[in-house]
C-alpha positions in Angstrom: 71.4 114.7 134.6 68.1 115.9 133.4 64.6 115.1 133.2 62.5 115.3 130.1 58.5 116.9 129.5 56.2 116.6 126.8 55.6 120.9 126.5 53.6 123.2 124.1 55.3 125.7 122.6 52.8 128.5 121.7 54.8 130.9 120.1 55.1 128.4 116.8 51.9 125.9 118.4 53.3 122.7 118.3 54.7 120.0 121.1 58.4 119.6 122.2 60.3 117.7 124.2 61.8 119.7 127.3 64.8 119.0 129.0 65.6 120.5 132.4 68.8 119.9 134.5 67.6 118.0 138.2 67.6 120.5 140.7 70.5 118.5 142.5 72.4 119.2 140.0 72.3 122.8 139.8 75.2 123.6 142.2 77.4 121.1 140.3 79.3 122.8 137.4 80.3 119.7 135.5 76.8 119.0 135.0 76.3 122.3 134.0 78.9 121.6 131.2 77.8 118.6 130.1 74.0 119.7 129.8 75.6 122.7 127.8 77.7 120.7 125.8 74.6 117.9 124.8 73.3 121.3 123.7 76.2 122.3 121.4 76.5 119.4 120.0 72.9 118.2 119.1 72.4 121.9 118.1 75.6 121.2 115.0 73.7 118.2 113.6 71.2 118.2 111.2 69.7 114.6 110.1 66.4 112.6 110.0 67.6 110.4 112.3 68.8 112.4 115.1 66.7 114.8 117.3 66.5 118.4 116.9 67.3 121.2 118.9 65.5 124.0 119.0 66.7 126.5 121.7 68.6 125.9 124.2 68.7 128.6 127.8 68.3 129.4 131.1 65.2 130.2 133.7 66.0 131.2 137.3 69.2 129.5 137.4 68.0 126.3 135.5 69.2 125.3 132.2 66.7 124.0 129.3 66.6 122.4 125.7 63.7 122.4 123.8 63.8 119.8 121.1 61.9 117.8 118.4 58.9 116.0 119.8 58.9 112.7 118.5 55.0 110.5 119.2 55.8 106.6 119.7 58.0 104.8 121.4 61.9 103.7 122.1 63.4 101.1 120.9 63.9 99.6 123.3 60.2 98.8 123.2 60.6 97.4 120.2 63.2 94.7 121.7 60.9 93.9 124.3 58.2 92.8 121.8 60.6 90.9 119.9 61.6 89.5 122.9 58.1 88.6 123.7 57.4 87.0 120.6 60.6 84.8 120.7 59.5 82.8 124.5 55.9 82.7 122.9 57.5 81.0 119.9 55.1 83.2 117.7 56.1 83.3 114.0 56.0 86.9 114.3 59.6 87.0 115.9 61.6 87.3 112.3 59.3 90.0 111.3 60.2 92.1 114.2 63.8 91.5 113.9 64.1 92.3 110.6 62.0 95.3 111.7 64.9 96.4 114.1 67.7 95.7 112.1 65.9 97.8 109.7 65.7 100.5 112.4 70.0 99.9 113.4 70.7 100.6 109.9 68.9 104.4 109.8 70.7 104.9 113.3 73.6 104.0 112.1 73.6 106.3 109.1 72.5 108.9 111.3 75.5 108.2 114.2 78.0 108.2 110.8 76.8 111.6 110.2 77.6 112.9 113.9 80.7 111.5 113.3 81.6 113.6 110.3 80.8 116.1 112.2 83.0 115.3 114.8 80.8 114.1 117.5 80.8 110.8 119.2 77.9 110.2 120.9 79.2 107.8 123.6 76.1 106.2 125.4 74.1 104.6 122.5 71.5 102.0 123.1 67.9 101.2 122.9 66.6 103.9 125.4 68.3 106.6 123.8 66.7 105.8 120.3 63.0 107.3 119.7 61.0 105.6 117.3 57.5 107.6 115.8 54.6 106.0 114.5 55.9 104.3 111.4 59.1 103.0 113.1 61.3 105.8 111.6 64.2 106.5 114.5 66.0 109.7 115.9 69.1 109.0 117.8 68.8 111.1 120.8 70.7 112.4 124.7 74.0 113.6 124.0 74.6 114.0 127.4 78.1 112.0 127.3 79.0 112.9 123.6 82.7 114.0 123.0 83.4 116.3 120.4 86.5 115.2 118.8 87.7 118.3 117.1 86.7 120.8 120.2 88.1 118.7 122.9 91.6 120.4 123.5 89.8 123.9 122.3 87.2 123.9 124.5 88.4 122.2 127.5 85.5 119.5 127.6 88.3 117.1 128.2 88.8 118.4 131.5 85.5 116.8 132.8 86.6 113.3 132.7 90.0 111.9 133.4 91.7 108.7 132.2 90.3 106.1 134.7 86.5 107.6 134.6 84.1 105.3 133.2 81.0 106.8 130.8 78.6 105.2 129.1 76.1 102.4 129.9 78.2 99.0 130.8 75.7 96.4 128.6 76.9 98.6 125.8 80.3 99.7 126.9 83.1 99.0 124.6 86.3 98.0 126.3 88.3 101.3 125.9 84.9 103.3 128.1 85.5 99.9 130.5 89.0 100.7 131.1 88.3 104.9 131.1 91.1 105.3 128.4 90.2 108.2 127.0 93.0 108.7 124.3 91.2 105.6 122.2 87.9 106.7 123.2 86.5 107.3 119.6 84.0 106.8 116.4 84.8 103.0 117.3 83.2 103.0 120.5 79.8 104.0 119.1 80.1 101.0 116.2 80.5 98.6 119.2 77.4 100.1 120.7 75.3 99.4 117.3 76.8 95.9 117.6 75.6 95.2 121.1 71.7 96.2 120.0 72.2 94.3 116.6 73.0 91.6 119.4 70.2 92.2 121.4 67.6 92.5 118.5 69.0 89.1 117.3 69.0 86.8 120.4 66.9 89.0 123.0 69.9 89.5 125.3 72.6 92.0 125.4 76.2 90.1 124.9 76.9 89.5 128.5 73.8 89.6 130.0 73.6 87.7 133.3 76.6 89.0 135.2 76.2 89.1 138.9 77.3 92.6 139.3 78.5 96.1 137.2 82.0 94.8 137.6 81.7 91.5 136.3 80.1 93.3 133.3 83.0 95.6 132.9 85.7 92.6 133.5 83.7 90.5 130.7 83.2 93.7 128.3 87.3 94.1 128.6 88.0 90.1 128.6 85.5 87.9 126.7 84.1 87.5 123.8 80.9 86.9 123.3 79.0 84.0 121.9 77.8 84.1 118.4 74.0 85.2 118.6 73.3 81.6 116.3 75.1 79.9 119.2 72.6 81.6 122.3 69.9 81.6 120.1 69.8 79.2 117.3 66.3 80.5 115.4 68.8 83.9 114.9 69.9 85.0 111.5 73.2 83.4 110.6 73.5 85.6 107.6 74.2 88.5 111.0 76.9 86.3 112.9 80.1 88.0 111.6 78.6 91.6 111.2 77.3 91.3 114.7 81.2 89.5 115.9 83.2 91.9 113.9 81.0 95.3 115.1 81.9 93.9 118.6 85.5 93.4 118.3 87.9 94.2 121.5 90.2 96.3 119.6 88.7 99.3 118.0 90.8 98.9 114.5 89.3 95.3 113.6 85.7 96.7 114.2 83.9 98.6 111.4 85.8 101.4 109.9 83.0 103.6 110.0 79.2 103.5 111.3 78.6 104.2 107.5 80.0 100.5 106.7 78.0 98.9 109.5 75.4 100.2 108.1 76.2 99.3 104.7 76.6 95.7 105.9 72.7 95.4 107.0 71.5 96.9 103.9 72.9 94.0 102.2 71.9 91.8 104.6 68.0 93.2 104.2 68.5 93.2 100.5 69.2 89.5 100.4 72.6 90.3 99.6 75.7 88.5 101.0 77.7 90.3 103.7 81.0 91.4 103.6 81.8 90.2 107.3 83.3 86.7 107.9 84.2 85.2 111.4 87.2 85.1 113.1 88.2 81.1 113.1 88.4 79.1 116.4 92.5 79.2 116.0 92.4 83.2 116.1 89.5 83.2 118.5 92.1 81.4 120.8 94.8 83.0 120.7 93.1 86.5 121.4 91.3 85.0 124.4 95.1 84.0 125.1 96.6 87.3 124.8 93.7 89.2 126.9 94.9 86.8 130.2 98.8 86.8 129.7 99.4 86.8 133.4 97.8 83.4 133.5 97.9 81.5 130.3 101.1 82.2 129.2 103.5 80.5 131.6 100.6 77.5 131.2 101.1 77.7 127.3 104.6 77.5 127.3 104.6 74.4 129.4 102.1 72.9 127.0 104.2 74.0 123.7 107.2 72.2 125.4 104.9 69.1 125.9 103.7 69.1 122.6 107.0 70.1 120.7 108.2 66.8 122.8 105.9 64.7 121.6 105.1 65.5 118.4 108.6 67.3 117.1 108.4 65.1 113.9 104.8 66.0 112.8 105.8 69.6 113.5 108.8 69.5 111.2 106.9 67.8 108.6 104.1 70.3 108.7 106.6 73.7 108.1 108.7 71.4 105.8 105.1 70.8 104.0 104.3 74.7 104.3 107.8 75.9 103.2 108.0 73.8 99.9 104.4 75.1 99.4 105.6 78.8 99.5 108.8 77.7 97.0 106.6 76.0 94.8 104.2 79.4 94.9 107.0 81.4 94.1 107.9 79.4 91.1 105.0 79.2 89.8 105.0 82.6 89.7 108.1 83.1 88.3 107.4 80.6 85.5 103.7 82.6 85.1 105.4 85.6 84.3 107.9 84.3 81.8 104.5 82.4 79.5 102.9 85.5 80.2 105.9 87.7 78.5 106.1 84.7 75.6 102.5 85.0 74.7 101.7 89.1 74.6 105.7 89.9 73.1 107.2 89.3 69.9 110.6 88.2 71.0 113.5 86.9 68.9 115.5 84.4 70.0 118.0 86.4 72.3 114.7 88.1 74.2 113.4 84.9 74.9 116.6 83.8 76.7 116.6 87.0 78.6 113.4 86.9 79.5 113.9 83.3 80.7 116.9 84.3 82.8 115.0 84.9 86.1 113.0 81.8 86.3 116.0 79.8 85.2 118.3 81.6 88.3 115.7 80.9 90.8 115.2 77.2 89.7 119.1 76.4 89.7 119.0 78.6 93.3 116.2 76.6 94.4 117.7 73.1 92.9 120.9 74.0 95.3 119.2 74.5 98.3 116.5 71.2 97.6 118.5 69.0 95.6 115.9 66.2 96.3 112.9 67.7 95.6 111.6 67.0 92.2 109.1 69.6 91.6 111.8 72.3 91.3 113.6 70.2 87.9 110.1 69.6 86.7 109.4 73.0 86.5 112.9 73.9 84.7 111.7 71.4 82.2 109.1 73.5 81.9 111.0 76.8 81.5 113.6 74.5 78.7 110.5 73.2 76.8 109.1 76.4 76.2 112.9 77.7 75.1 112.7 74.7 72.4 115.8 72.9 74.3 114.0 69.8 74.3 116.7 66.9 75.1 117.8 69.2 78.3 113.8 69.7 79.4 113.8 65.6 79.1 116.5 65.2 81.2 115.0 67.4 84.3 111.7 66.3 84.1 113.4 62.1 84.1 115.4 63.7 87.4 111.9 64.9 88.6 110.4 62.2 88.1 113.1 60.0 89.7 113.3 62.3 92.9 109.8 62.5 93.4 107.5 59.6 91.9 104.5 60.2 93.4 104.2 64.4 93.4 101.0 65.5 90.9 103.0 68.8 89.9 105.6 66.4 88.6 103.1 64.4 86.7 101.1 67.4 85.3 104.1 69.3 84.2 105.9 66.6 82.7 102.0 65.2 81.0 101.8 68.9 79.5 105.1 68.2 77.7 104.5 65.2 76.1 101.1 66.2 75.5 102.7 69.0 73.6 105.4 66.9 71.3 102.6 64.2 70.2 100.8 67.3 69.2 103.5 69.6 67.4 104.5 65.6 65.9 101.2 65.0 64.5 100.5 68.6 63.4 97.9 69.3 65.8 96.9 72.8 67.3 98.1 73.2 70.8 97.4 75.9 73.1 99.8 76.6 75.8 99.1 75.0 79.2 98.4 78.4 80.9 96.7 80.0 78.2 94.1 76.7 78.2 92.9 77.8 81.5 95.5 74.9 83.1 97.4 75.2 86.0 99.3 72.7 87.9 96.6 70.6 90.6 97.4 70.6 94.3 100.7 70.4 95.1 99.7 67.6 97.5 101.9 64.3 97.1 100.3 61.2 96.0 101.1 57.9 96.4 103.4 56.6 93.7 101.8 54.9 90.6 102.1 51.0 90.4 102.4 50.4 87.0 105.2 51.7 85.1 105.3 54.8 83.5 106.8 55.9 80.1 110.3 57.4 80.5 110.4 61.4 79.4 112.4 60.4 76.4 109.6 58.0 74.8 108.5 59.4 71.7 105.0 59.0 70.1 104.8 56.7 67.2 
């Protein structure tokens, strides 16, 4: 849309960068627009790392910006001799990645200020980053930036239409792929950082190597890309999941802000551990699933039927497994509570059986519904114990026990009970189970003990 000179300005001596729209595109009024809106809305931002404007007009029919000059290079530059250095194998390679990731997080501070200010810039990547002599960057070309705030007011809207692609597709996020302009947002620019932290780390952009534009596009809406560690293995591992999660499909599990992707390589270049964690394989699947219904769907169902056939007892025992889990979660709870209440109140008698009344209904509810799981009277031996109704709390935790032999929670609640009688018989201090630091082990069965175990109702000698 326009072409950029090195000019002097003499009326305040010094060198800026001049823009001119092409002469082709004089006679086309979008273009027209769009130069003037670049100009608008570099003009409303003021930061380090963004390039000033300094006047913006027009000279025999043919608009201009003059803007900050900045000496050096792009950064894009700056890849290239990182990518350089990683074929030669030259130990200079981590240097100059940490050197651009330093450089990603100062752009990304300075694209989180545009968008406070309501601009998104729309076409980031390396070319459109200026570096100076020390490496410091300026995000520049807001040729394609959307003002969020001014779009209805202004009508800037009207120059693309759902369906129009913008932006450059190596950096694309899926939304530009698929020209839907109603999620077209902040998001799309935190993508873009993540596709250049991508590139600084592995020397390729994440689909790189597509035959055409419209593979590209199809894999920027469909795929997900490897994890830079996986197509280059000297990368940083510590960057995996800020690179994965800043290049998300959907725009609301990316960063929230640029301002938190660039929090995240601060850390990362303070030695610090990042906040990021990749998505597992399971999740990874099912997304990959989701993006090609029309084709895997009617495949998976056929395969869930095969599976359910074959292996309907394992799957019964797994959500039996995971639903006795969640009771025993909620007792434990429950039970928490009530020690909690007995050790920070003064209660009489009375309060304590009030207090006990909710754990007690949702053990006998529980012992209803799973009369053969042992667990549940163990824990009521629990709640008895603690109300000084000994000879009932020995009777659930013998049931317990007989129901199930070879559970740990049994074991541990009913160990913590007679752990707690040898103590209060010999006059020996005894801190309560939870207040010890104890809490039941894994709720895992093991097998049954060999040897025979004292009943509940032994008593120390």
């Amino acid at each position: 849309m326009g072409v950029v000179w090195k000019a002097w300005d003499p009326s305040l001596a010094r060198m800026v960068a001049l823009k001119l729209l092409r002469e082709d595109a004089l006679a086309d009024g979008d273009s027209r627009v769009r130069f003037q809106r670049e100009a608008r809305a570099a003009a409303k931002l003021h930061h380090p790392g963004i390039v000033a404007v300094h006047d913006v007009g027009e000279v025999d029919g043919r608009l201009f910006l003059t803007m900050q000059f900045v000496p050096g290079r792009s950064f894009d530059a700056l890849l290239s001799e990182s990518r350089e250095a990683r074929r030669a194998g030259a130990p200079a390679e981590a240097d100059l990645v940490r050197r651009a990731v330093t450089v990603l997080a100062e752009v990304a501070a300075a694209v989180a200020h545009a968008h406070e200010q309501g601009v998104v810039h729309r076409d980031l990547k390396p070319a459109n980053i200026l570096l100076d002599l020390r490496d410091r960057p300026a995000v520049t070309d807001f040729g394609l930036a959307k003002e969020i705030a001014r779009a209805d007011q202004t009508g800037a809207s009207r120059l693309t239409h759902t369906g129009d692609v913008m932006g450059t597709p190596a950096y694309m996020s899926p939304e530009q792929a698929e020209g839907d302009l109603a999620r077209i947002g902040p998001a799309c620019d935190v993508l873009a950082l993540g596709a250049m932290l991508y590139e600084a780390l592995t020397g390729a952009t994440p689909f790189e190597g597509k035959r055409d534009v419209h593979d590209l596009l199809r894999a920027v809406i469909r795929d997900d890309p490897l994890p830079p560690s996986t197509r280059h293995p000297g990368a940083a591992r510590g960057l995996d999941a800020v690179c994965l999660e800043a290049l998300e499909k959907a725009p609301a599990q990316r960063y929230r802000t640029a301002r938190e992707f660039a929090a995240e390589l601060r850390r990362w270049l303070d030695g610090r551990p990042v906040e990021a964690r990749r998505p597992g394989a399971g999740a990874r699947a099912w997304r990959w699933m989701m993006r090609r219904k029309a084709a895997t769907l009617p495949l998976a169902g056929a395969a869930l039927v095969l599976f359910a056939l074959a292996l309907g007892s394992a799957w019964y025992r797994a959500d039996r497994s995971a639903h006795l889990r969640g009771m025993l979660d909620s007792i434990a709870r429950a039970v928490g509570e009530f020690e909690e209440a007995l050790r920070t109140t003064r209660m009489d008698g009375e309060s304590q059986q009030s207090a006990a009344l909710q754990p007690l209904t949702l053990l006998d509810r529980l012992a209803g519904e799973e009369p053969g799981f042992g667990p549940i009277f163990a824990w009521r031996g629990r709640v008895l114990a603690l109300l000084r109704r000994k000879q009932k709390a020995h009777g659930d935790f013998d049931r317990g026990c007989e129901l199930s032999p070879g559970h740990a929670v049994v074991w541990y609640l009913r160990g913590v009970f007679l752990l707690q009688e040898y103590s209060e018989a010999r006059g020996l201090p005894m801190a309560s189970a939870d207040a010890g630091g104890l809490r039941p082990p894994t709720s895992r069965p093991r097998p049954a003990p060999t040897r025979p175990v004292p009943s509940a109702t032994t008593r120390w000698a």
